[in-house]
C-alpha positions, 0 to 999 in steps of 0.5 A, a space after each residue: 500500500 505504501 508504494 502505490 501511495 508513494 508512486 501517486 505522491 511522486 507523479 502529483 509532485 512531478 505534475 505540480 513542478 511541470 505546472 508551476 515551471 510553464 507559469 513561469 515561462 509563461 507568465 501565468 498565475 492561474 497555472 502558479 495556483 493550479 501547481 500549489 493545488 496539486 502539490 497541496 493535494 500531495 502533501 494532504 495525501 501523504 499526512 492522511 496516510 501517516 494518520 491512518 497507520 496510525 489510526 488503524 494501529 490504535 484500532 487493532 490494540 483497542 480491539 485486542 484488549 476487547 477480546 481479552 476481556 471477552 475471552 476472561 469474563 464468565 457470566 457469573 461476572 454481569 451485573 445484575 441489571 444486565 440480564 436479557 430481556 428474553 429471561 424470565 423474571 421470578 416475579 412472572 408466573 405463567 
């Protein structure tokens, strides 16, 4: 995954620098801006990776600690306010 993201990164670069130097060649700020706006988008790309590594690697230790409490909690462990509402009560006669 990182290649591919690497690769993308690098053409949007490459792109951004070919736009920005036929600005200066010919003198035109809309290709100037065209240029930031690619090189912008390549920046935004590569921080909303790093984000994402990182966000997926609290989302995997998170779901690990889950399923060792899962694992550890018998049913004799649950309060007793949270019973199934399917049991019956030993109140109800019937």
């Amino acid at each position: 995954m990182i290649f591919l993201t690497l690769i993308i990164v690098i053409g949007l670069v490459f792109w951004a620098l070919r736009l920005m130097d036929r600005a200066v060649a010919n003198q035109e700020f809309s290709l100037m801006l065209a240029g930031f706006l690619v090189a912008s988008s390549a920046a935004a790309m590569v921080g909303v990776y790093f984000l994402m590594s990182d966000y997926f690697m609290f989302v995997n230790q998170a779901n690990g600690a889950f399923d060792s409490y899962d694992t550890t909690m018998i049913e004799g462990e649950l309060p007793n306010w949270f019973e199934s509402a399917d049991a019956p009560n030993a109140t109800d006669k019937g």
